[in-house]
N, C-alpha and C positions, 0 to 999 in steps of 0.2 A: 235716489234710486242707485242702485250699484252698478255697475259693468265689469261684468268679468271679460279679459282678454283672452280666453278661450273655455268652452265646457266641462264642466266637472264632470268626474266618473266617481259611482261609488268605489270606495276602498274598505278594506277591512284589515288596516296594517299595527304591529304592536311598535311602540316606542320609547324611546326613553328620553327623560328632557333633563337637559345639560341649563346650569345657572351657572356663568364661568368657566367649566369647565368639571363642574363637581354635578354630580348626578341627582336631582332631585325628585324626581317623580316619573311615574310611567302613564301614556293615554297610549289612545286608537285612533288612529288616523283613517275619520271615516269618508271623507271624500275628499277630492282635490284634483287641480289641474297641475300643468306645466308651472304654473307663477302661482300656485298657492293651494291652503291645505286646510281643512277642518281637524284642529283636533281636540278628541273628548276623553274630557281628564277632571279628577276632581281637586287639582292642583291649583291654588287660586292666590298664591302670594306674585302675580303676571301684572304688569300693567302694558297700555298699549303704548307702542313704540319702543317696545321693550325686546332686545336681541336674546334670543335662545338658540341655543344649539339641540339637535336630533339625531339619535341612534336611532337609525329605523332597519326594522330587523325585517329584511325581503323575504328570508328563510328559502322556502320550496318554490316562490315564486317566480323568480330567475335563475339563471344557469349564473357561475361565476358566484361577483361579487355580493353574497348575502346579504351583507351589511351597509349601510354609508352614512355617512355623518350629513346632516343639512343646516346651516345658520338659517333661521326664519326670525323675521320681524313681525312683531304681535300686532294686528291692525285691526282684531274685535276679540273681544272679550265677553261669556257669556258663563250661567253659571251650570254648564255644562260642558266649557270648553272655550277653544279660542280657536279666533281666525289667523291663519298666517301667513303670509308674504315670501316666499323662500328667496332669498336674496341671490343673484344674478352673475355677483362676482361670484360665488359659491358654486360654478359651473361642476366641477370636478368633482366636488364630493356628491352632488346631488345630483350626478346620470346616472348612476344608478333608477331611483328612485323615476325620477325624469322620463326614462327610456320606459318604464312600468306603464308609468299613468298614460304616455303617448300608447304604448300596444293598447291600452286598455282603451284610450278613444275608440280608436280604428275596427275596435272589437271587445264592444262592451261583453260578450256572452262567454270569453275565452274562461276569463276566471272559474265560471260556473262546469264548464267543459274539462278542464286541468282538474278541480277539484272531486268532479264524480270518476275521472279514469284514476286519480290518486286514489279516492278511498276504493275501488274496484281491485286494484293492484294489490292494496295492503288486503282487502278481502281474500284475497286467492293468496295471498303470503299465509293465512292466520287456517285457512278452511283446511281439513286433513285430507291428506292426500291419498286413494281407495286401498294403497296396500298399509296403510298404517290402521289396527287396530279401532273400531268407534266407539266411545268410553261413553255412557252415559250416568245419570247421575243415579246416586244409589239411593235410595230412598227407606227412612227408619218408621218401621211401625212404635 
C-alpha cells in the first residue's frame, strides 16, 4: 500500500518534460502534492528512477512567477502517465509550483471560483457595450 506524506489536490496544469535538458514531450499535471505529481502524457521512452526536468507553465494561476522549472524522479510509470517525486534539493525552482498546490490544499474550491470570475471578466470584456451599435447576422434567402 502507498503513503502519501500529505493530500493530493486535483490539478489541471500544462507541461513540458525536459530529457537532459532538451525538450521532449508535453503532459498535464493532473494531480499532486507538495512531494509529488501525477503526470498524463503519452510520452513513454521514461523509466523509473529516472530524473526529468519540468516546465510548468502556472500561467493565470499566480501572480508573479508564471513559470518554474521542477527536477522530478519517476517512481510509477503507467500507460497514461507517470508518478513523480519532485525532488527536495529543487526548493527554488519548485515554489512556485509548491506555494500552488499548498493554496490549493487549504482551499480546494478557489480554482473553481478564480476560473468563473476570469471567464465572467473576459465575458464583459467581449459583450457590446449599449452605445455601440448591435450587429446581427444577416441572413440570405
Amino acid at each position: 500500500m502507498e503513503h502519501r506524506c500529505s493530500r493530493r489536490v486535483s490539478l489541471n496544469i500544462n507541461t513540458l518534460i525536459y530529457k537532459h535538458g532538451v525538450p521532449v514531450a508535453m503532459g498535464r499535471i493532473k494531480n499532486g502534492s507538495s512531494h509529488g505529481l501525477y503526470l498524463e502524457t503519452d510520452y513513454q521512452d521514461v523509466r523509473e528512477l529516472q530524473k526529468l526536468e519540468l516546465e510548468v507553465l502556472l500561467g493565470d494561476r499566480v501572480k508573479g512567477n508564471r513559470r518554474c522549472c521542477v527536477a522530478a524522479l519517476v517512481v510509477r510509470k503507467s500507460m497514461t502517465g507517470v508518478g513523480l517525486e519532485m525532488e527536495m534539493l529543487e526548493e527554488h525552482g519548485a515554489k512556485p509550483l509548491r506555494e500552488f498546490i499548498e493554496q490549493r490544499q487549504r482551499d480546494p474550491h478557489r480554482m473553481n471560483r478564480d476560473l468563473l470570475a476570469n471567464t465572467a471578466a473576459r465575458a464583459a470584456q467581449l459583450a457590446p457595450d449599449e452605445t455601440s451599435p448591435v450587429r446581427r447576422p444577416v441572413r440570405h434567402s
